[in-house]
Backbone as a chain_set.jsonl record, in Angstrom:
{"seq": "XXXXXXXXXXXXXXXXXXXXXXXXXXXXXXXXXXXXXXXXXXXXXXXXXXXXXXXXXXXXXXXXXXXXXXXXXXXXXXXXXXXXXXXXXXXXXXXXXXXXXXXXXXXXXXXXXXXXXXXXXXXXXXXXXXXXXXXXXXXXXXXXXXXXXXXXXXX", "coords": {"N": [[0.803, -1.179, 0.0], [1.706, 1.087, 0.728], [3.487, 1.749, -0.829], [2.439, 1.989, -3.315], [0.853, 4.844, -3.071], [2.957, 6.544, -2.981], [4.07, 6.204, -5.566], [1.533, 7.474, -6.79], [2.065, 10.379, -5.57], [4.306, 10.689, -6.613], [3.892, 11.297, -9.183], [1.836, 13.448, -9.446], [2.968, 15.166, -8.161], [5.044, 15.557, -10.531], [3.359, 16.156, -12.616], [2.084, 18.675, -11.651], [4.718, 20.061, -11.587], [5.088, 19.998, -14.342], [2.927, 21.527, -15.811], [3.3, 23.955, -14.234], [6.044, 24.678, -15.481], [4.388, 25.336, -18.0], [2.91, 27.507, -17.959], [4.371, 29.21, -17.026], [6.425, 29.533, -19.298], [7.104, 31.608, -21.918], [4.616, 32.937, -24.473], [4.314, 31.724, -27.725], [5.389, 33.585, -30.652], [4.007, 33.338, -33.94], [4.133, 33.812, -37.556], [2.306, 33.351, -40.299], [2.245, 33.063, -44.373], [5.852, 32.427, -43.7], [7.614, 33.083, -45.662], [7.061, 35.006, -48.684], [6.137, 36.167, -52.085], [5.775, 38.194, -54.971], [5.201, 40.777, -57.343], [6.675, 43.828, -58.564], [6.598, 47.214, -59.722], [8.599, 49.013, -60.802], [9.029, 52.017, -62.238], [10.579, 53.821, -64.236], [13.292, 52.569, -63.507], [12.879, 49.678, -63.33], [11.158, 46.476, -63.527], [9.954, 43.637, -61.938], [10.034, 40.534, -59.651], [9.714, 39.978, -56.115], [10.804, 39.076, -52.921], [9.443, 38.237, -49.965], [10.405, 38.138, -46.66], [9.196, 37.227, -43.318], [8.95, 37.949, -39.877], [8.595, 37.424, -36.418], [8.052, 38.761, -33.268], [6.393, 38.906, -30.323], [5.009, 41.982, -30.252], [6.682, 43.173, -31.978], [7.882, 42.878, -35.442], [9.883, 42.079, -38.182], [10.655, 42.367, -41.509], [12.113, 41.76, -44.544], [13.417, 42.225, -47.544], [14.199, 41.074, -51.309], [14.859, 41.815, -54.395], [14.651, 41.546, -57.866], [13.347, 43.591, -59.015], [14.647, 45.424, -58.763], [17.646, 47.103, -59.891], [20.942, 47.161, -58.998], [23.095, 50.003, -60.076], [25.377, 50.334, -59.255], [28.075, 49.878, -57.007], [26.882, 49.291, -53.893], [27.621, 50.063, -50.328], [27.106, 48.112, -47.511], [24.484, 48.636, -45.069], [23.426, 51.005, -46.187], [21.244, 51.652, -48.154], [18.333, 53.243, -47.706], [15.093, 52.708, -46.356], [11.321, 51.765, -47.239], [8.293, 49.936, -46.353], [5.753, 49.228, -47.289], [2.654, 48.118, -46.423], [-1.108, 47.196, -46.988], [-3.303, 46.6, -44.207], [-4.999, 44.162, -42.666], [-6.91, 44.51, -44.478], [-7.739, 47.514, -45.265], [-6.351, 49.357, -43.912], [-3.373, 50.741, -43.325], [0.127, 49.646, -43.144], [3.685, 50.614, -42.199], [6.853, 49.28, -42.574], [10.331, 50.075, -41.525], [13.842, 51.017, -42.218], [17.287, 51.047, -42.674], [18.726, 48.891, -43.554], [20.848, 46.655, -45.266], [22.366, 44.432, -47.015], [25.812, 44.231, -48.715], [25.908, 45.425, -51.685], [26.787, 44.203, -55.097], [27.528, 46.156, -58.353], [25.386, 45.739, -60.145], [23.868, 43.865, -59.507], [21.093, 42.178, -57.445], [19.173, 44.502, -55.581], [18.358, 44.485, -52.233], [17.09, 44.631, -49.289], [17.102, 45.436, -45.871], [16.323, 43.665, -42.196], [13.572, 45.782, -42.329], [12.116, 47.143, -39.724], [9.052, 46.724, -37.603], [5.573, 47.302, -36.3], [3.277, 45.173, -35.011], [-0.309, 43.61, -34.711], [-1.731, 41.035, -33.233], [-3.691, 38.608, -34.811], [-3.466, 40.614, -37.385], [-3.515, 41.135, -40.504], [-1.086, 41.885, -43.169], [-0.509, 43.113, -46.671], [2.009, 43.315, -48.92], [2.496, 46.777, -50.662], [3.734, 49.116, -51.699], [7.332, 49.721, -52.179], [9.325, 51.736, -50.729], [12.96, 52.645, -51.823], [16.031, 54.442, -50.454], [18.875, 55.721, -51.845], [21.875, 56.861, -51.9], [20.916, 59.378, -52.152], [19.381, 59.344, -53.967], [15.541, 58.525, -55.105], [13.627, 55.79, -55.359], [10.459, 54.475, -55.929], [8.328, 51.661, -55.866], [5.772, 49.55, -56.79], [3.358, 47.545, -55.763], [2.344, 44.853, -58.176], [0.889, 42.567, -57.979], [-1.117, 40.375, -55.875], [0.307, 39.05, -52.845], [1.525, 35.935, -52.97], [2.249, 32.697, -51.257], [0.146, 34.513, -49.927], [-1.329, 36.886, -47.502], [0.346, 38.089, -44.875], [0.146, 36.807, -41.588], [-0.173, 37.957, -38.337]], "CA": [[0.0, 0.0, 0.0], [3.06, 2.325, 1.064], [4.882, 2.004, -2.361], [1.109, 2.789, -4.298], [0.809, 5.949, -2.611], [4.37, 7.076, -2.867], [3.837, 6.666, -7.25], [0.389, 8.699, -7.301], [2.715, 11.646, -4.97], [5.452, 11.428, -7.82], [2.738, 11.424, -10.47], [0.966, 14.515, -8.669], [4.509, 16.37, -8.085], [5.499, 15.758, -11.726], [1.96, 16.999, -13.067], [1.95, 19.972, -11.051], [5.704, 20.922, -12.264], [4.794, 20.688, -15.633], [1.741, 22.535, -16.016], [3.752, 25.211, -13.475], [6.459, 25.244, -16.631], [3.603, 25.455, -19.019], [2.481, 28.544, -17.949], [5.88, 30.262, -16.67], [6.795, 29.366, -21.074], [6.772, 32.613, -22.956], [3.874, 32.287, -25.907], [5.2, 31.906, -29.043], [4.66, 33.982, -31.976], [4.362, 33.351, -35.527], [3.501, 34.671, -38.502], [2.68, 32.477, -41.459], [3.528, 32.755, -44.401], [7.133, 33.092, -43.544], [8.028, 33.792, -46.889], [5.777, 35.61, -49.971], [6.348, 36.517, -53.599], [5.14, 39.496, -55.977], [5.443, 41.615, -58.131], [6.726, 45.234, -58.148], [7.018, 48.017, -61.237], [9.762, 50.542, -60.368], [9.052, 52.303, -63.178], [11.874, 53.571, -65.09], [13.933, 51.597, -62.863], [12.541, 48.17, -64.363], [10.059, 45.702, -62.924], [10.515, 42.56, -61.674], [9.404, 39.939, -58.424], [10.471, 40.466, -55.035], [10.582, 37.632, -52.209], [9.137, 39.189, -48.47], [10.584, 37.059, -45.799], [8.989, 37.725, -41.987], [9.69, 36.917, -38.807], [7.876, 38.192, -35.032], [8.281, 38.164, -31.71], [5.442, 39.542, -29.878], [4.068, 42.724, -31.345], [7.792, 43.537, -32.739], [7.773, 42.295, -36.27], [11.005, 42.378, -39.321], [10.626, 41.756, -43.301], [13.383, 41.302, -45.398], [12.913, 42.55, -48.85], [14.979, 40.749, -52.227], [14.248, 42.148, -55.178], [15.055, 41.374, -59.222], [12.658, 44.432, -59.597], [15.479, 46.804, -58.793], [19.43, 46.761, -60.202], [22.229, 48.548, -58.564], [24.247, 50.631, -61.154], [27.041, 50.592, -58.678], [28.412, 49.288, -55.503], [26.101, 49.971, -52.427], [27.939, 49.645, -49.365], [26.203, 47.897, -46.482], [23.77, 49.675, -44.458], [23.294, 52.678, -47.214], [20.124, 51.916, -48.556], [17.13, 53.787, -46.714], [13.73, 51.552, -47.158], [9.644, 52.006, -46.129], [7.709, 49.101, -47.178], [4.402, 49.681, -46.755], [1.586, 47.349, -46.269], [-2.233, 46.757, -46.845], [-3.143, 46.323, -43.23], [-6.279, 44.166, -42.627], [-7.768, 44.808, -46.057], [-8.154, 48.949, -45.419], [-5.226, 50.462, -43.22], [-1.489, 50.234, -43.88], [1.441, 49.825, -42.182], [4.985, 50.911, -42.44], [8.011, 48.86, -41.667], [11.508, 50.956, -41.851], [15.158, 50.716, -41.847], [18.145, 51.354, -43.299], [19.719, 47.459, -43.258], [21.114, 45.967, -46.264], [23.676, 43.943, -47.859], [26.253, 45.096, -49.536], [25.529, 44.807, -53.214], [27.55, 44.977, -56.136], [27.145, 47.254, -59.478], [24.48, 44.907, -61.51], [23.288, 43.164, -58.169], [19.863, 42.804, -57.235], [18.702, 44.701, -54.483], [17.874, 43.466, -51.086], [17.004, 45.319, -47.656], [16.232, 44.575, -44.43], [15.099, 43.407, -41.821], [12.936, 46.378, -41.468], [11.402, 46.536, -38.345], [7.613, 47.52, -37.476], [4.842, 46.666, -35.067], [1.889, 44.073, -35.469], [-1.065, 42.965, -33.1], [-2.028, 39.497, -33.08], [-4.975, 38.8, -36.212], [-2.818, 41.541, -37.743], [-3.324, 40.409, -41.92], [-0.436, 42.719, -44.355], [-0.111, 42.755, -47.581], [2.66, 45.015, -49.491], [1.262, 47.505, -51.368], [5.036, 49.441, -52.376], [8.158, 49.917, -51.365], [10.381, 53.026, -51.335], [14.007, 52.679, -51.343], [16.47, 55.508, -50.867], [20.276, 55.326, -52.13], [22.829, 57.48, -52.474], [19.87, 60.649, -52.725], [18.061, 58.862, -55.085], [14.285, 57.327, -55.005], [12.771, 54.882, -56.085], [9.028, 53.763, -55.854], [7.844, 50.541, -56.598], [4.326, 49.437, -56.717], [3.433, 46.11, -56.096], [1.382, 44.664, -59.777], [0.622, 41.389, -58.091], [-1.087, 40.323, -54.126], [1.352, 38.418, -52.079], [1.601, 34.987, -53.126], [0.937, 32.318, -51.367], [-1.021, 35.348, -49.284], [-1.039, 37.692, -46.502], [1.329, 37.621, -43.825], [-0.783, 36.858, -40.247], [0.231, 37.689, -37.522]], "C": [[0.858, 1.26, 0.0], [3.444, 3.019, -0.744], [3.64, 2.361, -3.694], [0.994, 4.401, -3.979], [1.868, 7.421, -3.203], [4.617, 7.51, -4.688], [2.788, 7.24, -7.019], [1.42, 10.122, -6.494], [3.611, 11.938, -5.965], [4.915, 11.805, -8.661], [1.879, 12.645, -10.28], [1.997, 15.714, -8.837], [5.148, 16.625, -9.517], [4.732, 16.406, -12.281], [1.761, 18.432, -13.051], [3.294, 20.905, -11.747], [5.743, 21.444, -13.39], [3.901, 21.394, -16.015], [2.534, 23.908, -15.043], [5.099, 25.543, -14.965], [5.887, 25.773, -17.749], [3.239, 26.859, -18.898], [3.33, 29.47, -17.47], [6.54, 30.457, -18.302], [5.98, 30.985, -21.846], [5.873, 32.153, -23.981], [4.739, 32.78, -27.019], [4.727, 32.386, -30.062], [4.887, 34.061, -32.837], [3.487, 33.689, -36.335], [3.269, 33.505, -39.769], [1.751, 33.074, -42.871], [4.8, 33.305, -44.15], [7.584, 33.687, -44.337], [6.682, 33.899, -48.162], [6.505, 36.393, -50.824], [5.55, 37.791, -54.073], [5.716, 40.156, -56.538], [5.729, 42.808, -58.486], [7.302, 45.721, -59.545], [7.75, 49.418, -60.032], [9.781, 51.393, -61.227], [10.006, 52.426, -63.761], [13.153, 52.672, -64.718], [14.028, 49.942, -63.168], [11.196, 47.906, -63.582], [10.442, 43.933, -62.497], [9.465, 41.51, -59.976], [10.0, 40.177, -57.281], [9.865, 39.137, -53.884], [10.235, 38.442, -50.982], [9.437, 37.686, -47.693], [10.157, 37.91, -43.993], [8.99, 37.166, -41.101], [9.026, 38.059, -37.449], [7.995, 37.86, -33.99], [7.678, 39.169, -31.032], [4.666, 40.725, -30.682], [5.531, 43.593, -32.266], [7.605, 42.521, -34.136], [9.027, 42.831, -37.484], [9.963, 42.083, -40.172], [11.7, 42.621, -43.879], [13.079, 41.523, -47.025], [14.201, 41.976, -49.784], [14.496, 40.906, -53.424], [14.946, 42.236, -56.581], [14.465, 42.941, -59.894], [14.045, 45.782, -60.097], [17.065, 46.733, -58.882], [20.126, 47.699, -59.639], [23.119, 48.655, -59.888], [25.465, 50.721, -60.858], [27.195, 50.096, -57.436], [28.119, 49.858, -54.575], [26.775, 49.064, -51.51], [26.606, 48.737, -48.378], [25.72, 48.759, -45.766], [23.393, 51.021, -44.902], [21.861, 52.524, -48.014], [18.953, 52.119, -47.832], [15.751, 53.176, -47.082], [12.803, 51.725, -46.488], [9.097, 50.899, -47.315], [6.323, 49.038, -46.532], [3.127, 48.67, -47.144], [0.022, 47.678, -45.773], [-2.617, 45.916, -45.29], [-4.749, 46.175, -42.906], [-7.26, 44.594, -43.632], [-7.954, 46.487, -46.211], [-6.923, 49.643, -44.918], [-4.338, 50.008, -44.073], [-0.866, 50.434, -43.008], [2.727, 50.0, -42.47], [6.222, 49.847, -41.965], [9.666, 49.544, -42.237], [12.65, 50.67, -41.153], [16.237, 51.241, -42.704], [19.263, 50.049, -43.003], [19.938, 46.576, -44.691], [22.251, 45.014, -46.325], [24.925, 44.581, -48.224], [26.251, 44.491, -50.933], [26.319, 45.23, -54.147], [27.211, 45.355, -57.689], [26.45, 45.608, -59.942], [23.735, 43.826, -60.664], [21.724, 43.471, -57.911], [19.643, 43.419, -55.737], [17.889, 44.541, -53.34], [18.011, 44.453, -49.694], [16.344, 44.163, -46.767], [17.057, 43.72, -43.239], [14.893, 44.918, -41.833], [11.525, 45.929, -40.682], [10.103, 47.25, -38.827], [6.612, 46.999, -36.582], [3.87, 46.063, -35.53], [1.074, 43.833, -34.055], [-1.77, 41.64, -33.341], [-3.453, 39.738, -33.997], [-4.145, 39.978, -37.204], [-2.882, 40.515, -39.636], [-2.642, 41.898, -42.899], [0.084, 41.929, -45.488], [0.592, 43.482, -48.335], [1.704, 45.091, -50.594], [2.596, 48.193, -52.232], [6.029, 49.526, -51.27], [9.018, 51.128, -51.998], [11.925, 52.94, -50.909], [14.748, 54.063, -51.565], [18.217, 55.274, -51.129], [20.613, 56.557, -52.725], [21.795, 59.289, -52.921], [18.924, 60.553, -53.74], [17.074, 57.978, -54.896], [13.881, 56.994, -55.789], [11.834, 54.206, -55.757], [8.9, 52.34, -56.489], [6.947, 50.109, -55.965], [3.991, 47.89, -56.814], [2.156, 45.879, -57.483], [0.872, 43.32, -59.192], [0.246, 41.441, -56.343], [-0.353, 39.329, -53.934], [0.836, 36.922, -52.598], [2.218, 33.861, -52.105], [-0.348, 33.211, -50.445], [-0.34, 36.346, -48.142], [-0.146, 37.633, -45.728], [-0.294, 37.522, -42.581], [-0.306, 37.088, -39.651], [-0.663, 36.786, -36.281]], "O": [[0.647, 2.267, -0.676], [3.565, 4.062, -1.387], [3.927, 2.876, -4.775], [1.093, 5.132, -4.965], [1.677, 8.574, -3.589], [5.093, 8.56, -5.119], [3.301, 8.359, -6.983], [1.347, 11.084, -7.258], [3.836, 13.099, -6.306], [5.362, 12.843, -9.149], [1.078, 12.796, -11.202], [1.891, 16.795, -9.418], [5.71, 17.695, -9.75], [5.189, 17.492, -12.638], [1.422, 19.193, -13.957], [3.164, 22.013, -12.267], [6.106, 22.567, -13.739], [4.319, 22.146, -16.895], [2.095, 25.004, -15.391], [5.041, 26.671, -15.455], [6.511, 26.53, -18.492], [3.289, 27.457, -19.972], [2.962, 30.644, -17.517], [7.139, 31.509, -18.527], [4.821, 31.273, -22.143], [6.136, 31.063, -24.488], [5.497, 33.734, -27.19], [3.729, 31.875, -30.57], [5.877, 34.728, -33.138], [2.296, 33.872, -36.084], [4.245, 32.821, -40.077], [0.633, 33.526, -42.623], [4.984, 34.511, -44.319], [8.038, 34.807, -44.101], [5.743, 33.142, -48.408], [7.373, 37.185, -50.456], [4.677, 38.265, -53.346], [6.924, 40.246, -56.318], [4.676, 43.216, -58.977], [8.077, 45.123, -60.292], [7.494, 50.189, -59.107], [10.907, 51.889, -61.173], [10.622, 51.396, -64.035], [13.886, 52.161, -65.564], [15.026, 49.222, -63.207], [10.399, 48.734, -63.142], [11.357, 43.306, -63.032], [8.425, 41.928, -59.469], [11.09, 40.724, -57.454], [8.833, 38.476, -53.997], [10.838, 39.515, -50.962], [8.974, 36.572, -47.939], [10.719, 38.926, -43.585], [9.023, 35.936, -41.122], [9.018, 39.285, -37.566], [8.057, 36.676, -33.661], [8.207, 40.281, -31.016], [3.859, 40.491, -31.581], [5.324, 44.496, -33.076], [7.184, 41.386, -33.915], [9.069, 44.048, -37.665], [8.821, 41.704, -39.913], [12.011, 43.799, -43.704], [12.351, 40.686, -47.559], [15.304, 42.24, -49.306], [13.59, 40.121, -53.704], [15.898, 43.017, -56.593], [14.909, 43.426, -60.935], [14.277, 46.533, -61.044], [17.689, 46.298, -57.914], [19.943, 48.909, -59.769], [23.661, 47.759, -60.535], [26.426, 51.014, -61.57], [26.16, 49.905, -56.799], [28.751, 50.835, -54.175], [26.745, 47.835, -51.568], [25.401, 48.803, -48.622], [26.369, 49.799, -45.653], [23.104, 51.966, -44.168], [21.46, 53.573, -48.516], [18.49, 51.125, -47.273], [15.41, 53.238, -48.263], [12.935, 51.869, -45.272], [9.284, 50.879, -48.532], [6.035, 48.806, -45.358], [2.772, 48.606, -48.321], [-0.259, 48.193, -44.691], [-2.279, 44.739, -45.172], [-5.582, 47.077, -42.83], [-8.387, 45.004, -43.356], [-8.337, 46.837, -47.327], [-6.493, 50.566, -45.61], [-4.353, 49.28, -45.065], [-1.09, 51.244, -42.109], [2.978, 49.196, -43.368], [6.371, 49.752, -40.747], [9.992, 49.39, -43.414], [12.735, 50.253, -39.998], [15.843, 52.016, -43.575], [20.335, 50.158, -42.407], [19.025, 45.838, -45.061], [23.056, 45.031, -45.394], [24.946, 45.766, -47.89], [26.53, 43.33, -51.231], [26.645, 46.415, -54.215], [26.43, 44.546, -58.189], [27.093, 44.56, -60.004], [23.04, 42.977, -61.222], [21.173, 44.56, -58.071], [19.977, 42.732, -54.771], [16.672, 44.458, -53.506], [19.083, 44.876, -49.261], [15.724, 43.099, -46.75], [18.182, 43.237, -43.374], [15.856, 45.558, -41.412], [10.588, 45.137, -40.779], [9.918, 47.973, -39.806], [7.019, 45.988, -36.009], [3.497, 46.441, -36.641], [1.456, 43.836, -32.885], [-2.782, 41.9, -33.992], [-4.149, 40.752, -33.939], [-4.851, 39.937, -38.211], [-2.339, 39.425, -39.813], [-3.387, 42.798, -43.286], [0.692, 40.861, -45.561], [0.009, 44.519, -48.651], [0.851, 44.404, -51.156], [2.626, 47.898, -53.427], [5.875, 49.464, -50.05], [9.301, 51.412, -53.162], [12.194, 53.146, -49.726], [14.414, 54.812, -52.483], [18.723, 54.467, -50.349], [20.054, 57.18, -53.628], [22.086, 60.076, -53.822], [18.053, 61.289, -54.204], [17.33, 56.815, -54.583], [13.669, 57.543, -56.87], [12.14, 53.149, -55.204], [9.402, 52.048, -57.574], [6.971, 50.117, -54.734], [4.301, 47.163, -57.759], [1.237, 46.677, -57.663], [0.259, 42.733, -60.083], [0.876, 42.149, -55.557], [-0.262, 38.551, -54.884], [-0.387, 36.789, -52.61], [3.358, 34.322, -52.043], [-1.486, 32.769, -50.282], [0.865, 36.522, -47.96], [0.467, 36.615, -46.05], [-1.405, 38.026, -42.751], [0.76, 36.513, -39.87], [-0.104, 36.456, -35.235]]}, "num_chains": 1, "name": "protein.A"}
């Protein structure tokens, strides 16, 4: 009878620890999809697809912009291209995410920012809409021609 007792107390004490880790466990937050496709016209600049990669941790949120749309004419150091990528937020608002974080790219390279940062709230659905990069004193718009493939980001 002793040694029955003694397993339901370990079985009770183990129970209790884990459900006490379960709820001491930071929630985890993700966004899916991680990665999304489209389409962007830079106008005189060209046109081309661009890959959005995102990533969140609580209501802090990156994306990572790579883009065929837009060619460097010349060697952009790292951290020199200024970027707002602006998102369809929930089918009516928008949202901004901004930075100045790149690569360094060389003359005939495609261009790639990021992470910029920006904030999200949980149900949070963006979709880019354009992005503006700035280099060297010069802008460039680009308009997305296509919605995010395979879709929204969620948060």
């Amino acid at each position: 009878m002793k040694h029955g007792r003694f397993g339901i107390g370990v079985l009770v004490s183990t129970g209790l620890a884990a459900a006490g880790a379960l709820v001491a466990a930071p929630a985890a937050s993700a966004v899916t999809p991680q990665t999304a496709t489209l389409g962007f016209d830079c106008g005189s600049y060209g046109s081309g697809t661009a890959t959005l990669t995102a990533t969140q941790d609580g209501t802090a949120a990156t994306i990572s912009v790579s883009t065929s749309a837009i060619k460097s004419p010349i060697n952009i150091g790292a951290n020199s291209v200024k970027s707002t990528l602006t998102l369809t937020k929930n089918g009516s608002g928008t949202s901004t995410f901004t930075g100045n974080s790149n690569p360094a790219i060389p003359a005939g390279g495609d261009v790639s920012t990021g992470p910029l940062n920006g904030t999200v709230a949980a149900g949070d659905s963006l979709d880019a809409k354009s992005l503006t990069v700035v280099v060297f004193g010069i802008t460039v718009t680009c308009n997305a021609t296509s919605a995010q493939a395979p879709g929204p980001f969620l948060f």
